[in-house]
Residue frames as qw, qx, qy, qz and C-alpha x, y, z in Angstrom:
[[0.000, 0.887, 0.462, 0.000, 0.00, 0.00, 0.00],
 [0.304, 0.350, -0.010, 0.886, 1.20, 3.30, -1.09],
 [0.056, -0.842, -0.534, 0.056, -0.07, 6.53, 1.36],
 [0.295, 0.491, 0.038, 0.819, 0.61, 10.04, 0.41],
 [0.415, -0.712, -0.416, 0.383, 0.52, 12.77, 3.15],
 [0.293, 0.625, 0.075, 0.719, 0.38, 16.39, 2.44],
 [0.579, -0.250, -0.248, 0.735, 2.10, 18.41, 4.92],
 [0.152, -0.529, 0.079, 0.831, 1.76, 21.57, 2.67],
 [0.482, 0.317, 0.581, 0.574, -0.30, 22.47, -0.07],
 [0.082, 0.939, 0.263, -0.205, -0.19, 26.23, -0.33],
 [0.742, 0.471, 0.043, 0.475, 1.85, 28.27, -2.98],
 [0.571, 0.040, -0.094, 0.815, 4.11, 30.68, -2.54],
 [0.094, -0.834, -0.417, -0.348, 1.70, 32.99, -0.97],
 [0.286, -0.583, 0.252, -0.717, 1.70, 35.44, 1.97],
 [0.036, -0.037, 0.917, -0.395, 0.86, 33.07, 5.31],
 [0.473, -0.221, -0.500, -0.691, -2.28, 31.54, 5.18],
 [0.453, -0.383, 0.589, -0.548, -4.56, 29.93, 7.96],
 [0.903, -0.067, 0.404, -0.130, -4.30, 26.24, 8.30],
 [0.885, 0.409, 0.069, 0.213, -1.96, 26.12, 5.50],
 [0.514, -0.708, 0.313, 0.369, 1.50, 25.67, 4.56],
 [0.536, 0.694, -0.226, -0.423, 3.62, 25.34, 1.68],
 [0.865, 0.162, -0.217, -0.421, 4.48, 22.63, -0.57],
 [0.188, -0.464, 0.833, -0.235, 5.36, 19.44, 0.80],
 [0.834, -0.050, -0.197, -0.513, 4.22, 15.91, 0.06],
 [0.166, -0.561, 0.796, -0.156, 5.19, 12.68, 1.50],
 [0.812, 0.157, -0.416, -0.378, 4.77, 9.15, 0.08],
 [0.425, -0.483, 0.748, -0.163, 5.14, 6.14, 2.50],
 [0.819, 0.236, -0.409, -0.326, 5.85, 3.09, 0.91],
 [0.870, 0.086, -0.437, 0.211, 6.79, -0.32, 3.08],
 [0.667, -0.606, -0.169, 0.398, 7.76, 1.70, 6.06],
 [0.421, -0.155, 0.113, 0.887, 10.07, 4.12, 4.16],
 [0.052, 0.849, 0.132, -0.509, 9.61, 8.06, 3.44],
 [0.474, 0.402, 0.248, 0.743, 9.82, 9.70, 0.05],
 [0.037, 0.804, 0.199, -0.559, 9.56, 13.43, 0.43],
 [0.391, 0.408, 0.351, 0.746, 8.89, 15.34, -2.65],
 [0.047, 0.705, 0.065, 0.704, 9.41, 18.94, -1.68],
 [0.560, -0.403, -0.554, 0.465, 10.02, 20.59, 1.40],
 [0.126, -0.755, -0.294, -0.573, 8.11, 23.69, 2.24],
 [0.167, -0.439, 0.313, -0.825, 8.09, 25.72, 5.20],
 [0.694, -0.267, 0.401, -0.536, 7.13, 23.67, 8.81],
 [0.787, 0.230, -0.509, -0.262, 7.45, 20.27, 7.11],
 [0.438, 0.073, -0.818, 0.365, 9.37, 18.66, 9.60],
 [0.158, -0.114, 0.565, -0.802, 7.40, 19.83, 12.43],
 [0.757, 0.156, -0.044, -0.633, 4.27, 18.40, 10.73],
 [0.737, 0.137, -0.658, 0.067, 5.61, 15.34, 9.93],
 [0.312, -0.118, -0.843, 0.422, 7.15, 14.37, 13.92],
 [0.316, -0.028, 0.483, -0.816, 4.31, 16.14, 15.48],
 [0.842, 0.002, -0.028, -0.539, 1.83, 13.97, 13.30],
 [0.776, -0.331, 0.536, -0.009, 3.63, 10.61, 13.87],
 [0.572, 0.772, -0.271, 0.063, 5.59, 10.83, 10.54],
 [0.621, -0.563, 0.383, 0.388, 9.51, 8.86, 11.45],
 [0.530, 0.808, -0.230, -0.115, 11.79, 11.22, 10.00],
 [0.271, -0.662, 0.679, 0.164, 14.21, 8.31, 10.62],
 [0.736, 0.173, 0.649, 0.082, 12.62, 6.37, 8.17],
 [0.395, 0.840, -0.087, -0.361, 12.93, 8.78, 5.43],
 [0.734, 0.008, 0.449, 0.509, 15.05, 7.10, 2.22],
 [0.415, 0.352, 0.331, 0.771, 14.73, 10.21, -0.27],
 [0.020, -0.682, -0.344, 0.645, 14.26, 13.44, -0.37],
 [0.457, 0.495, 0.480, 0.561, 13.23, 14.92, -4.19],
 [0.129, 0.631, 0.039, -0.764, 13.12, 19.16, -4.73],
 [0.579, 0.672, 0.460, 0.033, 11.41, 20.04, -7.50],
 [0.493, 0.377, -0.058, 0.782, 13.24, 23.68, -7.58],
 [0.505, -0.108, -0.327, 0.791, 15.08, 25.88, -5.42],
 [0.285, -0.536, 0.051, -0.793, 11.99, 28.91, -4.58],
 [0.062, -0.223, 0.732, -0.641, 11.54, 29.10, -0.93],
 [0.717, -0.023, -0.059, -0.694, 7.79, 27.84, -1.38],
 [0.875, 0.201, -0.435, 0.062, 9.58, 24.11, -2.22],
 [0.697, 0.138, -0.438, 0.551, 12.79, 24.31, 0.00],
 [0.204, -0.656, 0.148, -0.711, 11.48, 26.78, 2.69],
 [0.895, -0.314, 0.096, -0.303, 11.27, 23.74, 5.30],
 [0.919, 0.115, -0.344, 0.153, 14.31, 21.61, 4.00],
 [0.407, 0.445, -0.642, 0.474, 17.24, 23.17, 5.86],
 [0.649, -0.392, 0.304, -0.577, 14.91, 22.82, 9.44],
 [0.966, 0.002, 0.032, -0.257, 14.00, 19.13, 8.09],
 [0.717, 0.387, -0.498, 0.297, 17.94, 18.07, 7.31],
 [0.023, 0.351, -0.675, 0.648, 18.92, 19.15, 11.06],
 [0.848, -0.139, 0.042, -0.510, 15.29, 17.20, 12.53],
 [0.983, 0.023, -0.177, -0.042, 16.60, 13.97, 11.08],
 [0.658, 0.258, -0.581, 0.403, 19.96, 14.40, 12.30],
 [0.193, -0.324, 0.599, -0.706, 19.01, 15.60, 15.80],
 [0.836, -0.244, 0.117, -0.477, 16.23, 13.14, 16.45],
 [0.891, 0.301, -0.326, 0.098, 18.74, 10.51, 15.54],
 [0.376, 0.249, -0.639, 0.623, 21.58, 11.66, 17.97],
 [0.431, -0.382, 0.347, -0.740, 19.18, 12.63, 20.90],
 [0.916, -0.027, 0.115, -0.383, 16.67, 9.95, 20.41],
 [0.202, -0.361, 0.909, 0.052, 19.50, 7.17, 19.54],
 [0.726, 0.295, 0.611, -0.117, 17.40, 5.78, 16.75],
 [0.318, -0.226, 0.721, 0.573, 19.17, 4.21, 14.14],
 [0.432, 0.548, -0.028, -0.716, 18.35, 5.46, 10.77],
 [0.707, 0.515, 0.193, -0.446, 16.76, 3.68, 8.24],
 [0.707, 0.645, -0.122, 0.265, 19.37, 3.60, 5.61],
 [0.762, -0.072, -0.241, 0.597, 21.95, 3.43, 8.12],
 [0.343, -0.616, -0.216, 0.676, 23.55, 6.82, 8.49],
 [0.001, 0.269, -0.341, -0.901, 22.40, 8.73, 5.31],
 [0.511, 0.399, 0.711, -0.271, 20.00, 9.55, 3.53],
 [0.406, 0.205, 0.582, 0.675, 19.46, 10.75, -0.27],
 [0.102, 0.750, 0.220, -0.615, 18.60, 14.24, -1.13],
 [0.442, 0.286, 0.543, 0.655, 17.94, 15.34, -5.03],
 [0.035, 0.818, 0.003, -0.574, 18.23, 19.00, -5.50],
 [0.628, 0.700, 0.263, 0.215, 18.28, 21.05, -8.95],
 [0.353, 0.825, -0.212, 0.387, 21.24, 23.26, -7.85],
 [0.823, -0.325, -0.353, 0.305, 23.70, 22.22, -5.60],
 [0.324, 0.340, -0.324, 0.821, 25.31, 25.32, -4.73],
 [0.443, -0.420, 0.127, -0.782, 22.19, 26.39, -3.03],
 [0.893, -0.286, -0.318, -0.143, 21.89, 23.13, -1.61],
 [0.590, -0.207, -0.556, 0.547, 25.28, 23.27, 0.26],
 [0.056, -0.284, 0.251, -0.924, 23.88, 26.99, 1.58],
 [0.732, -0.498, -0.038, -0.464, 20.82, 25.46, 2.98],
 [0.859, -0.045, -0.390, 0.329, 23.63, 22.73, 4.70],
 [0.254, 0.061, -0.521, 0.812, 25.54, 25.29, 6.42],
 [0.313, -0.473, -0.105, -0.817, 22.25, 26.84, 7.55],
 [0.858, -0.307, -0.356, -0.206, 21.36, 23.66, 8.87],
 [0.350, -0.776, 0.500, -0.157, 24.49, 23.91, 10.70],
 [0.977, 0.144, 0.048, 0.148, 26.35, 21.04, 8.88],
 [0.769, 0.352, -0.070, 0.529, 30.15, 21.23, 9.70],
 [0.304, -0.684, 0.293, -0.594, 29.62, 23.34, 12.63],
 [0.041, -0.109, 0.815, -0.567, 29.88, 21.67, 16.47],
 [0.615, -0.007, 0.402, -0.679, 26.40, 21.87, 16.40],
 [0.941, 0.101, 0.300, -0.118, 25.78, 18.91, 13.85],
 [0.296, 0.638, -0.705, 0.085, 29.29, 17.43, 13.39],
 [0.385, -0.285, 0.841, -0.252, 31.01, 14.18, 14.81],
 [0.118, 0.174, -0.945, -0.250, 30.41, 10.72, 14.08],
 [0.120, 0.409, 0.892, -0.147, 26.68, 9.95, 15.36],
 [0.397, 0.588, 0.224, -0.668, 23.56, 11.53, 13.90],
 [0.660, 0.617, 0.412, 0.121, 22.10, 11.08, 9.87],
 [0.287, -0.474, 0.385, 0.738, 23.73, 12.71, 7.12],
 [0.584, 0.677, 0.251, -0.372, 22.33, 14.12, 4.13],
 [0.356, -0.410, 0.558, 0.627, 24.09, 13.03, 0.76],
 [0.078, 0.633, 0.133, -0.759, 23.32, 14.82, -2.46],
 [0.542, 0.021, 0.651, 0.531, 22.72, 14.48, -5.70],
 [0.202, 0.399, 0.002, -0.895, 21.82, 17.16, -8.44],
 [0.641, 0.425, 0.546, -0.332, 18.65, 16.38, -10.45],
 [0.024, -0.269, 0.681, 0.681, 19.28, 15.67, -13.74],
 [0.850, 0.172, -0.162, -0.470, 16.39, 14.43, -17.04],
 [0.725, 0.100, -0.674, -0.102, 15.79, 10.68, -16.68],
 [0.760, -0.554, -0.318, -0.118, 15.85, 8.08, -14.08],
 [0.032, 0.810, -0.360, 0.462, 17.33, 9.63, -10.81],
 [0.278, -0.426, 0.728, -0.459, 16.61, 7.12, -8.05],
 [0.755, 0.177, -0.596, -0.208, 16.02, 3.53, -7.80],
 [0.420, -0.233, 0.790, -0.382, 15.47, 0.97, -4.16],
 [0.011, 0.172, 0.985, -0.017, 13.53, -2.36, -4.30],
 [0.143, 0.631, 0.708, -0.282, 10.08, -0.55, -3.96],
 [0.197, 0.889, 0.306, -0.277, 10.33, 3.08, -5.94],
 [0.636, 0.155, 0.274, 0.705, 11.85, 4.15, -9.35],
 [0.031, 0.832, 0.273, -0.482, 11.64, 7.82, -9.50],
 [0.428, 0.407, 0.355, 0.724, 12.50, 9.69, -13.34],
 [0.239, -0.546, 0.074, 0.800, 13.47, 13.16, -13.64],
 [0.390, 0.702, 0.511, 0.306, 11.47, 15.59, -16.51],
 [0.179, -0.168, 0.033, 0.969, 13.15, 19.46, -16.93],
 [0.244, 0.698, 0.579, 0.343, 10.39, 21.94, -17.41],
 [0.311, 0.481, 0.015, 0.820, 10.15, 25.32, -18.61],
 [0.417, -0.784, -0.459, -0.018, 8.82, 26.98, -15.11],
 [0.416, -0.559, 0.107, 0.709, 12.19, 28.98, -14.73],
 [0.404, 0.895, -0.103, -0.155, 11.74, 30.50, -18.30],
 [0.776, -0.228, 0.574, 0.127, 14.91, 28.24, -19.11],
 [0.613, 0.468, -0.595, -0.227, 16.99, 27.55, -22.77],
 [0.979, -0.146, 0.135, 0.051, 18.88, 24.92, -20.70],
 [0.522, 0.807, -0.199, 0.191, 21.75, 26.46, -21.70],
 [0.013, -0.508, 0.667, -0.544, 22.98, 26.54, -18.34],
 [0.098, -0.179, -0.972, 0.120, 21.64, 23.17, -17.53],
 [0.346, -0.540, -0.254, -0.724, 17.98, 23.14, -16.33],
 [0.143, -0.294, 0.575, -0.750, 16.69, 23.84, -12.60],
 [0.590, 0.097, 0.124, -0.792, 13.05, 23.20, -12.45],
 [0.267, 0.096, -0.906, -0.315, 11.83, 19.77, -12.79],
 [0.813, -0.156, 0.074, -0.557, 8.42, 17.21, -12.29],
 [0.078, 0.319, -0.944, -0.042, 8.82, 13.26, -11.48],
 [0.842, -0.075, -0.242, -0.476, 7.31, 10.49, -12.13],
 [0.464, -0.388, 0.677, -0.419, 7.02, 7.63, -9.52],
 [0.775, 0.157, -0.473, -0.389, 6.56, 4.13, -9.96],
 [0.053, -0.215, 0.877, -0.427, 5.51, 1.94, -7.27],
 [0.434, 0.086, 0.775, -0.451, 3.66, -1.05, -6.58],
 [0.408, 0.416, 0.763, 0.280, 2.27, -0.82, -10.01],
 [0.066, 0.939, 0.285, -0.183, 0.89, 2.36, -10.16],
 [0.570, 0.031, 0.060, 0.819, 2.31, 5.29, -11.83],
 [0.260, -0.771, -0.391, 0.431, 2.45, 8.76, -10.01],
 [0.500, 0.465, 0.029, 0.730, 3.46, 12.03, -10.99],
 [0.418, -0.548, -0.262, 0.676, 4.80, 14.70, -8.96],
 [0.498, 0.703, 0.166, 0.480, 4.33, 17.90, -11.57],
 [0.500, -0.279, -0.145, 0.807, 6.22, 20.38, -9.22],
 [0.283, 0.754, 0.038, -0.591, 5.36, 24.01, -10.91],
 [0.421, 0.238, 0.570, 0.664, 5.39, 23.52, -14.92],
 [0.020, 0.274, -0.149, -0.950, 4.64, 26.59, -16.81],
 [0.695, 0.083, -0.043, -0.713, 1.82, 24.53, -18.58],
 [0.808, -0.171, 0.457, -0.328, 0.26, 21.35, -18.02],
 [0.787, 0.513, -0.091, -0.330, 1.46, 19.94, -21.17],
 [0.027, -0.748, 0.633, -0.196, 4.75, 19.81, -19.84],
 [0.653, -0.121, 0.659, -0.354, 3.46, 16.52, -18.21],
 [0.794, 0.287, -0.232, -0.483, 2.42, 14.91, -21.69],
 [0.261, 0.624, -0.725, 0.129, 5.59, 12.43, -21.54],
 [0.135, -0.199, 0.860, -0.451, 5.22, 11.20, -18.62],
 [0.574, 0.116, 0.492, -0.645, 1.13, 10.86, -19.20],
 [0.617, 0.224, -0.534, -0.532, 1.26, 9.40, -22.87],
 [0.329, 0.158, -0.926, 0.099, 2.05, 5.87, -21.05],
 [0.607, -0.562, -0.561, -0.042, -1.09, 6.06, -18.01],
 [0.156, 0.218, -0.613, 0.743, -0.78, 7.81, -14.89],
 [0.392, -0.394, -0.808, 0.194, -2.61, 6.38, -12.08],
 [0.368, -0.725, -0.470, 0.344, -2.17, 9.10, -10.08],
 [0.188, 0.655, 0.091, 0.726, -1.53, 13.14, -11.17],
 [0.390, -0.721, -0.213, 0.532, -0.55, 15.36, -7.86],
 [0.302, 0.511, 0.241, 0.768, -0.75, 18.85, -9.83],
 [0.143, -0.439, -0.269, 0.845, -0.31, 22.43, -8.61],
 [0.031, -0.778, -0.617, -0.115, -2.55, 24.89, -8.96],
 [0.231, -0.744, -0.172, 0.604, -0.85, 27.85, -7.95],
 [0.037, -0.290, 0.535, 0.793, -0.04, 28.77, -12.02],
 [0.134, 0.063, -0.606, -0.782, -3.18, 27.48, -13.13],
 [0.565, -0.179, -0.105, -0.799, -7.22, 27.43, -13.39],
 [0.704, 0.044, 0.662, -0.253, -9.14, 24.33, -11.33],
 [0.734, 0.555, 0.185, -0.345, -11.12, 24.14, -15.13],
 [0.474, 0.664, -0.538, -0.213, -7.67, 23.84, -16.86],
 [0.115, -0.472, 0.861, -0.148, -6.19, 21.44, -15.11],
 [0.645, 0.097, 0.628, -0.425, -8.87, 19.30, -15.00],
 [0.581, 0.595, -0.151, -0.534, -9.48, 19.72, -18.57],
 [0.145, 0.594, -0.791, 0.033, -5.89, 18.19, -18.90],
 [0.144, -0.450, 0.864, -0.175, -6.31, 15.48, -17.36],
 [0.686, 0.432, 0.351, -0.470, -9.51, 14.43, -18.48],
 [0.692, 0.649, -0.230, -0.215, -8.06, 14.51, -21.70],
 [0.451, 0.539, -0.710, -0.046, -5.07, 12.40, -20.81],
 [0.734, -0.013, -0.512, -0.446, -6.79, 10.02, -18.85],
 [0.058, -0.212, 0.751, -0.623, -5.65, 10.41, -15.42],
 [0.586, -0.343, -0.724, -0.121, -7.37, 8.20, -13.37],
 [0.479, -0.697, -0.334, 0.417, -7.04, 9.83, -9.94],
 [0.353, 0.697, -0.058, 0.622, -6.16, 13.79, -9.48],
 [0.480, -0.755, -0.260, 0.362, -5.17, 15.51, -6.39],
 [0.202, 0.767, -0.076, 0.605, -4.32, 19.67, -6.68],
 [0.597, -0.565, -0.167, 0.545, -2.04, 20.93, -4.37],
 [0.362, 0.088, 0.158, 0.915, 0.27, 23.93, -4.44],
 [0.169, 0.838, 0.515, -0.058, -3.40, 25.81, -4.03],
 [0.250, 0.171, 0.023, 0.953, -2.99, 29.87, -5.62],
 [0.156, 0.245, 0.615, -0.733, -5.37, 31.97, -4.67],
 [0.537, -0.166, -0.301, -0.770, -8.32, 31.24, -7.04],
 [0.577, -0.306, -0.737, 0.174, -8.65, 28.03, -4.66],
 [0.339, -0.165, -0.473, 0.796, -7.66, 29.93, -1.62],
 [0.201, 0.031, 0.084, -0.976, -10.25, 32.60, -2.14],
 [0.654, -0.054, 0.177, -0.734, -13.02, 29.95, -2.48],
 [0.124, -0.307, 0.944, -0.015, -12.25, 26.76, -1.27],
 [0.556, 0.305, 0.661, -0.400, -16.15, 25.82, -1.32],
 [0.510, 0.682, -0.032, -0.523, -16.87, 27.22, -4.37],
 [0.248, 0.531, -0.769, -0.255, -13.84, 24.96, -6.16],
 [0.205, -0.038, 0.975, -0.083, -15.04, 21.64, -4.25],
 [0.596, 0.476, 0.461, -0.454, -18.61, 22.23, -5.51],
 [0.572, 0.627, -0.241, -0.471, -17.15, 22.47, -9.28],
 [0.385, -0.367, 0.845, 0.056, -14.84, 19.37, -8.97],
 [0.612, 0.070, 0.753, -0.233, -17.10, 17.01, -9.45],
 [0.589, 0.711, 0.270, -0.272, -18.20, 18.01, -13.06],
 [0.247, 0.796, -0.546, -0.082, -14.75, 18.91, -14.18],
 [0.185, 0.182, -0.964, 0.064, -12.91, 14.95, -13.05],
 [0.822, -0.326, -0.392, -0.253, -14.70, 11.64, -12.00],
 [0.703, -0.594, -0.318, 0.227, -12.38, 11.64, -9.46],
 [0.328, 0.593, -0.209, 0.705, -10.46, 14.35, -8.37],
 [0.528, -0.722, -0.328, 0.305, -9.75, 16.01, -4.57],
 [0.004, 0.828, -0.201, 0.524, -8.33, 19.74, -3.38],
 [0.620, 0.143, -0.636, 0.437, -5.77, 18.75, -0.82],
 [0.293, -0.890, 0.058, -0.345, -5.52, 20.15, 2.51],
 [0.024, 0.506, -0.751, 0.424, -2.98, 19.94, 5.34],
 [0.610, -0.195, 0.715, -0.280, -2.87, 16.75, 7.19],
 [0.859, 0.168, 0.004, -0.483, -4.61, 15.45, 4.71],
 [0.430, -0.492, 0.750, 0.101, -3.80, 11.47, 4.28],
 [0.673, 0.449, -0.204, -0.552, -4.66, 9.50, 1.06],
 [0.587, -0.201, 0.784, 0.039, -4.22, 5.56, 0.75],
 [0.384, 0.532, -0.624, -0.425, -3.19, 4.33, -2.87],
 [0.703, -0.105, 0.701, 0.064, -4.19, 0.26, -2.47]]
């Protein structure tokens, strides 16, 4: 059984009430993917019984503080619940982090206070890096995760590209993760083949489009996250149009938990 747990699905707004920003988390077999890592994430996760010592990956889409506002909190979590709490991590002492720009990934590391006294020495988790590249990025016994560049930085790719969506593939089922794409179409790739599941943001584009999309490419399950503020300004008013627009579709909320059988 796959269950997904959104943490965060508000964009890159002002604070909002009851919401945070984006952050999902897929448990599969006892282990943690995180794809994105918004603002509060770790504090949601151990405060809702989330173990961030089970965590095996960690995926950024790209590097705006809406996505990665939460990660340099959540890299010093798993290594301080590990040395306090003396519970041995998952994956031994490391875990796998895929980031679209590693320079800014080793500035959220010193933030976190890697290579300081404060998290140094030989006991606690360690975060070890890899920069996101197109194609398949990560690979365990239960989840194959692929890597898609889209144009949501306004990109040539000249200078490589930042900004990516992934597709998941576990248990049978195949997920996508669209991060921000500039337009849904961006996604075709990944959907020509089936996608079970479609976790799409909403902060760049209409309820009515998206749906539209996916309708037409035959998602079978939607869930919008990333909410902008035509959701946010009428959360009723979007769940009452759902229904007409997908046969199955849902508007996320914090906490919310979602079992994939």
């Amino acid at each position: 059984m796959i269950e997904l747990t959104f943490l965060g699905t508000c964009s890159g707004t002002e604070p909002m009430p009851n919401r945070h920003h984006s952050c999902v988390v897929m448990e599969i077999g006892g282990r943690y993917y995180w794809f994105d890592a918004g603002e509060n994430c770790s504090h949601a996760a151990y405060t809702s019984g989330i173990d961030v010592s089970r965590i095996r990956a960690v995926f950024i889409s790209h590097m705006h503080v809406d996505h990665i506002g939460g990660l340099a909190n959540l890299l010093f979590t798993v290594h301080k619940v590990a040395k306090v709490k003396k519970r041995r991590h998952i994956n031994d002492n490391s875990y796998d982090v895929f980031v679209p720009d590693l320079k800014l990934f080793g500035a959220v590391k010193e933030i976190a206070g890697f290579g300081t006294r404060i998290l140094s020495g030989s006991s606690g988790v360690f975060p070890y890096e890899h920069e996101v590249k197109d194609g398949v990025i990560f690979e365990d016994d239960a989840v194959r995760v692929t890597a898609l560049h889209n144009a949501h930085l306004k990109e040539t790719g000249e200078d490589g590209w930042h900004s990516y969506s992934y597709l998941i593939e576990a248990e049978g089922k195949r997920i996508v993760y669209s991060g921000d794409v500039k337009t849904p179409k961006e996604l075709d790739a990944y959907l020509a083949k089936g996608c079970d599941v479609l976790i799409m943001e909403t902060g760049h584009h209409s309820v009515e489009d998206v749906c539209g999309y996916a309708k037409e490419q035959k998602v079978k399950k939607l869930l919008l996250t990333h909410h902008g503020r035509e959701i946010l300004g009428d959360i009723a008013g979007a769940e009452q149009r759902l229904p007409s627009l997908h046969s199955d579709a849902k508007i996320c909320h914090d906490g919310d938990r979602i079992c994939l059988s």
